[in-house]
Structure formats: structure tokens, C-alpha cells
C-alpha positions in Angstrom: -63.9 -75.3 94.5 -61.4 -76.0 92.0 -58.6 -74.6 90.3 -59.3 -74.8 86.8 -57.0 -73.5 83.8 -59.3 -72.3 80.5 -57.1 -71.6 77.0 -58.9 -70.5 74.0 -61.3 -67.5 74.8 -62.7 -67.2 71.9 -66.4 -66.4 70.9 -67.7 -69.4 72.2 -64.7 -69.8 74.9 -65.1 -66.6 76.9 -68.8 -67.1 77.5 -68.0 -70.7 78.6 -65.1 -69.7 80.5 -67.5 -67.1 82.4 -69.6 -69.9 83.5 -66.4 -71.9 85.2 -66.1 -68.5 86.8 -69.9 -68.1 87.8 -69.7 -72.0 89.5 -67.2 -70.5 91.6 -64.0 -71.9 90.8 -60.4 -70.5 90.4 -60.2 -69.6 87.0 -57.0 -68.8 85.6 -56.7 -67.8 81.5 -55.0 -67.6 78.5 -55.3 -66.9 75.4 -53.2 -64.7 72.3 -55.8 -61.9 72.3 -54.5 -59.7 75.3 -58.1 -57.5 75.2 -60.6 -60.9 76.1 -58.2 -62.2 78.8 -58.1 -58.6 80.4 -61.7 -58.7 80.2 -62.2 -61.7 81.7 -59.8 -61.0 84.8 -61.7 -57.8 85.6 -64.5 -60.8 86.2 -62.1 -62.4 88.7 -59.7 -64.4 86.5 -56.4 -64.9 87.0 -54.0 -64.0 83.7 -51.8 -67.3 82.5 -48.5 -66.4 80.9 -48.8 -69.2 78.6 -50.9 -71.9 77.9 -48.6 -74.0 80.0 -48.9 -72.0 82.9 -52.8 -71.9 82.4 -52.3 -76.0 82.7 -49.5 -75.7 86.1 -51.0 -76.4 89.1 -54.7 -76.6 88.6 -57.0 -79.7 89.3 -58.5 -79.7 85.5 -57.9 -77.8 82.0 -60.1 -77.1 79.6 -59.4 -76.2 75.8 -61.6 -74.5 73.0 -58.6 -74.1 69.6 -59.6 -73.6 66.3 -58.2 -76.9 64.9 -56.6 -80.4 65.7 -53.4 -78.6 64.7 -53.8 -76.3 67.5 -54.6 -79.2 69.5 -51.9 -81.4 69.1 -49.5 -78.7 69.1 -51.0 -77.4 72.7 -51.4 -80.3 74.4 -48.0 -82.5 73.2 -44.6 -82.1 73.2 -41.8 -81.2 76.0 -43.9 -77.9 77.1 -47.3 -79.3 76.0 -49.8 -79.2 78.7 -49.5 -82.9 79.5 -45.9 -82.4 80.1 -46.8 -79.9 82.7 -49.8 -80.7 84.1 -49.8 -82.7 87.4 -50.8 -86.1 87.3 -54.2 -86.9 87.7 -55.3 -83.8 86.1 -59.1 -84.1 84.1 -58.5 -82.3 80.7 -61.3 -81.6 78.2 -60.8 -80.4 74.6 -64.0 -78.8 73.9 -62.4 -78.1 70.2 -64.4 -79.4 67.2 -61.4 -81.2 65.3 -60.7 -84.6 63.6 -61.6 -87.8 65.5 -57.6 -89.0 64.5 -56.5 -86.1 66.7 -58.6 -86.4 69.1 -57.9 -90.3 69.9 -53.7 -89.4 70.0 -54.2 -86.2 72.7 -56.6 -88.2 74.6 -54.3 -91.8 74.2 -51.5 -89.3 75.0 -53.0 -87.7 78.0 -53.9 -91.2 79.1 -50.3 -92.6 79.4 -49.1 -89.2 81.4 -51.0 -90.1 83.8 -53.7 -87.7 83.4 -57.6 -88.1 82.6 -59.0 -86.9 79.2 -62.4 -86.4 77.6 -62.8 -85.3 73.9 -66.0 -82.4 74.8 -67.0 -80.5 71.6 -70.1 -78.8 71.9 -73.6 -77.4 70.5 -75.3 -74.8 71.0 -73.7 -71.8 69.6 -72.3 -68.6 71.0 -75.9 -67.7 72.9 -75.5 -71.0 74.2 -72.0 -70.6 75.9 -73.0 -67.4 77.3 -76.3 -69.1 78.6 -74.5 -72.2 80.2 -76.8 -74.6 78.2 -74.7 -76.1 75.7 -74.8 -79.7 74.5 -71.5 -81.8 75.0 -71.1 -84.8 73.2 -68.0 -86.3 75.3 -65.9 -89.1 74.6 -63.4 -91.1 77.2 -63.5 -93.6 79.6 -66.3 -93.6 82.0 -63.8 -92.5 84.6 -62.7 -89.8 82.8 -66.1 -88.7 82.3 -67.5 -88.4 85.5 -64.2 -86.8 86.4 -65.1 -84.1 83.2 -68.9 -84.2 84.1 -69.0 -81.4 87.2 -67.0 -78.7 85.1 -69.3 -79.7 82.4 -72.4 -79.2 84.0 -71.4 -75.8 84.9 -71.6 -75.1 81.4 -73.9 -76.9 79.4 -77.7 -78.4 79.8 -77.2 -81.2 77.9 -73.8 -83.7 78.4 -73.8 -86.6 77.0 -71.3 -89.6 77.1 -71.2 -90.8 73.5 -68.2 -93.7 74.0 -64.4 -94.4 74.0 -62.6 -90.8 72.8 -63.2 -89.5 69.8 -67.0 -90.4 69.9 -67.7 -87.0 71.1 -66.0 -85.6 67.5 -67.5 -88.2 65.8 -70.5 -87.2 67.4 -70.4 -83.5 66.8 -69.3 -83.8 63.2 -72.2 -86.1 62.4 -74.6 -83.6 64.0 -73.5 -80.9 62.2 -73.5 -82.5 58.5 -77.3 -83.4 59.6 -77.9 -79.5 60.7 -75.6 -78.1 57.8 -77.8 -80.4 54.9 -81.0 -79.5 57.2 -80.1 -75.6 56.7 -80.4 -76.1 53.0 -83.7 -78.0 52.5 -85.8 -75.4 54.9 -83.8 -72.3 52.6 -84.7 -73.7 49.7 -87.9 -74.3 50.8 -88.7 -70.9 51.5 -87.5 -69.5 48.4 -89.9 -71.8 46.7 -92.7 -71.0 48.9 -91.9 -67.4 47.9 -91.7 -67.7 44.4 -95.2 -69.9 44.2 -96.9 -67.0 46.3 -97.0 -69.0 49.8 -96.2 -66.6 52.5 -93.1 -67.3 54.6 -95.2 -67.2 58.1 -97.8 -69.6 56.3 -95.2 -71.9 55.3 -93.5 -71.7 59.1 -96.7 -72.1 61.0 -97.7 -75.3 58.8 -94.1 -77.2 58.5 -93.0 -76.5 62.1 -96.0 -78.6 63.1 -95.9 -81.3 60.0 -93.5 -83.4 59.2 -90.9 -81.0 57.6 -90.5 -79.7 61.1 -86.6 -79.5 62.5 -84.3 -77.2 64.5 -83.1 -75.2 61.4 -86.6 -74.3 60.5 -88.3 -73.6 64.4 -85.3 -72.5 66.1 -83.4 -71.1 63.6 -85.6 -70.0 60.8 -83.4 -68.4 57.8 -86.5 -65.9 56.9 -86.8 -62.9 59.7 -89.9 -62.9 61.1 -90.9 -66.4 62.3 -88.4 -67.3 65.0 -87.9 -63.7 66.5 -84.2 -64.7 67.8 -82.9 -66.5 64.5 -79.7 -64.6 63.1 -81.9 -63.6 60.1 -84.6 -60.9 62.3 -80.2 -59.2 63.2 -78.9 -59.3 59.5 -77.4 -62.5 59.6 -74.9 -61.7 62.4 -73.2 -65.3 62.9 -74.2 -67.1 66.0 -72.8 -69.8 64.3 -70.4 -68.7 61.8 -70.8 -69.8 58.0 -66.7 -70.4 58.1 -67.4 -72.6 61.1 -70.0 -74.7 59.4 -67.7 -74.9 56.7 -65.0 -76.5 59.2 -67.0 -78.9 60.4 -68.4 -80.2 57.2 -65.1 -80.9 55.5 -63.9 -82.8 58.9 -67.2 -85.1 58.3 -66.0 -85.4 54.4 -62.3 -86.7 55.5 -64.6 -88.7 58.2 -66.4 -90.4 55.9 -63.8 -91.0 53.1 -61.5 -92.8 55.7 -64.5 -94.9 56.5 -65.5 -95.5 53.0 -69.1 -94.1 54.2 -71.3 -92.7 51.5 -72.4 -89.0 52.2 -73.4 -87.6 48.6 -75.7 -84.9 50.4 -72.9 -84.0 53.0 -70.7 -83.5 50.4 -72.8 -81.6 48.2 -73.7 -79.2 51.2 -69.6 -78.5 51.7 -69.5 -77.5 48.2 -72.1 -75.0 48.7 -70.8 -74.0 51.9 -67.5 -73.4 50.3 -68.7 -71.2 47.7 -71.0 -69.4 50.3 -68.0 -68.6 52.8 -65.8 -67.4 49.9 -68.2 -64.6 48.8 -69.6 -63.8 52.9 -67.8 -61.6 55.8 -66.5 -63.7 58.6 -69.2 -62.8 61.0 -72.0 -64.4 58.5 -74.2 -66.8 60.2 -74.6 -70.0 58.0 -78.5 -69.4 57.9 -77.5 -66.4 55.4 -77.2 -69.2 52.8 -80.4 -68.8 52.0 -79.8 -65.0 50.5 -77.1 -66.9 48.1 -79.6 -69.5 47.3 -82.2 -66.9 46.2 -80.0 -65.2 44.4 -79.4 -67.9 41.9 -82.9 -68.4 41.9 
């Protein structure tokens, strides 16, 4: 098995790094919360001193960071993790950050010496924990099937979307779709309510017609028809509103340096925005829908 070097152990990084460790590999940590990495080693990690010692001597890194600032700053520069990784090293940013970033790690990486995959994922915190996330990876086809093994021992569903970045573009495309999608089935339900249409009539018709999609049969915003949705546990973020938020603005500054048009994308950041501002940071983004009723 491999020696493998995980930094970012977050709430969707610990349950991912767990799987590394469940594969059987040699799973050495780091991260700024001392608590998750000393939970983590009582697993069978090893503790990294610093995110540059998590990248010394091991066959491939993996990184989950809040932003491409955190990236960039990570990964470059005379004690990034390309300057200390050994060549030949596979290195996967499963980050969700802006494809510009992505493309100068991965470039960067590249020239080292090293291979690189841009690998955000899908799926959600259950997900992680599960192992059956989806990555949407971008790189080189070498690169890939270098990424693919560690991947697997993650996810369900990995995918090889193109050159690097295409697994950001990827990702933030997906989630403008889900984001938008999260809105339409909310507002739905509020109008099914108000019009005297039960919420489990309204479920068992449009998950079989053609309103049917993952926000409404996987993650209904209405307890009661999708007994595992965040709504049936108070809204308690599987996917966080401030993370849907994130990823909503990165497919605005997408699309404007495109010129792409994306009036309902942008329309569903704004709401966003005003929904994070007045919710606790562990509201799921389904609990839009108690904002939406409330102006209704």
C-alpha cells in the first residue's frame, strides 16, 4: 500500500481521509484544528507537523482547503508542497475553487515534476463518510489513472471530465444547476401548500413526472418525504448554505470571464446571499425554503 499525505480534515475531509485509511494505506495528517487530527491518529494516522511534512516522502497528497487562496498558498512557493514533494508524486486538490487557480497549481505541479489532478467532489458530508462521492477530475489522462486508485477508495462515481480545471468547471456547473434546482422544488412546495395540495401529494406525483430531480427525491426541503433529507433533522447542513453560496459566486466570476449568460444563476446567488446572512453556519441550503415561505 501507499504512503499517502491528507491536509484539510475538515467536515468533508476527515470522513474522506478515513476511507484512505480504511483502503489500507499509510495515512499521515494535517490539519490547523489539533482535536480532528488527534482523532484521526487514534484511527491509525500518523500526525504531520506541517502541511509540508504531510507532502515529504509519501507516494501521493491529497488536499480539501476552503478556497483557491488556500490552494495556491499550500501548494506554491519555496515550502509549498511541490517544492517538497518528491518527483513523481500524484497530487489531487479535491478543493472546490476557481478553474484560474486550479489550471496554475496543476501547470505548476506539472513542471516540478510531479502529476496533478484538479478532484472536487459531490456528494456531501454523508457521502465522504460513505466512500461514495462523485469526483469530477481534471488532468492529463496520465495523471488520472495515477489519481484514480486513491480515488476509488473514496468515491463511487469518478469521472475524467478533461485537461485541469474541467473538474472545477465541472463541479461549479453542477452546483449552479442543484443550487437553481433547490429553489424551484421550495417554491413549489410553498405553493402547493398555500393552494391546499398536501406536501406528500405533491412529492409522490412530481418525483415520478417530469418535475422530478435530486433536490426534490433525494433531498426534499419538506420533512417527511425523503426520510434522510436535512429537513426531517432541522435543517442541520449536510451541505452547508455558506458552501452553496461559495460555489455559486465561483460560477458567477465563471461565467462573466466567459461572457456566458446565467440570469437564473445569478439570481439564485442573490438569494443565497441574503439566506446565509440571516442563517447559522451549520444551515443546510435546503433551509431556503423556510426563508422563502416566510416572504410568502
Amino acid at each position: 500500500m501507499a504512503k499517502v499525505g491528507f491536509i484539510g480534515l475538515g467536515n468533508m475531509g476527515s470522513g474522506m481521509a478515513r476511507n484512505i485509511l480504511k483502503a489500507g494505506h499509510d495515512l499521515k495528517v494535517f490539519d490547523l484544528n489539533e482535536k480532528v487530527v488527534k482523532d484521526i491518529c487514534a484511527e491509525g494516522a500518523t500526525a504531520a507537523k506541517s502541511a509540508s511534512d504531510a507532502a515529504s516522502n509519501v507516494d501521493a497528497v491529497i488536499t480539501m482547503l476552503p478556497a483557491g487562496q488556500h490552494v495556491k498558498s499550500v501548494y506554491l512557493g519555496e515550502n509549498g508542497l511541490i517544492a517538497v514533494a518528491k518527483s513523481g508524486t500524484i497530487m489531487m486538490d479535491c478543493s472546490t475553487i476557481d478553474v484560474e487557480s486550479a489550471r496554475a497549481v496543476v501547470e505548476a505541479a506539472t513542471k516540478a515534476g510531479m502529476k496533478m489532478v484538479d478532484a472536487p467532489v459531490s456528494g456531501g458530508v454523508a457521502a465522504a463518510s460513505a466512500g461514495s462521492l462523485t469526483f469530477m477530475v481534471g488532468g492529463t489522462d496520465d495523471a488520472f489513472a495515477y489519481a484514480k486508485p486513491y480515488l476509488d477508495s473514496m468515491g463511487a462515481n469518478i469521472v475524467h471530465a478533461g485537461k485541469a480545471g474541467s473538474g472545477q468547471a465541472a463541479k461549479i456547473c453542477n452546483n449552479m444547476m442543484l443550487g437553481i434546482q433547490m429553489i424551484s422544488v421550495s417554491e413549489a412546495f410553498i405553493l402547493a401548500e398555500k393552494l391546499g395540495l398536501a406536501a406528500d401529494k405533491l412529492f409522490a406525483i412530481s418525483s415520478k413526472a417530469s418535475g422530478q430531480c435530486w433536490s426534490l427525491t433525494s433531498y426534499c426541503p419538506v420533512p417527511g418525504p425523503v426520510p434522510t433529507s436535512p429537513a426531517n433533522k432541522d435543517y442541520k447542513a449536510g451541505f452547508a448554505a455558506a458552501m452553496m453560496l461559495k460555489d455559486l459566486r465561483l460560477a458567477q466570476e465563471a461565467a462573466k470571464s466567459v461572457h456566458a449568460e446565467t440570469p437564473l444563476g445569478e439570481m439564485a446567488r442573490v438569494m443565497y446571499e441574503e439566506f446565509s446572512s440571516k442563517s447559522d453556519n451549520d444551515m443546510d441550503f435546503s433551509g431556503i425554503i423556510n426563508m422563502l415561505r416566510e416572504k410568502s
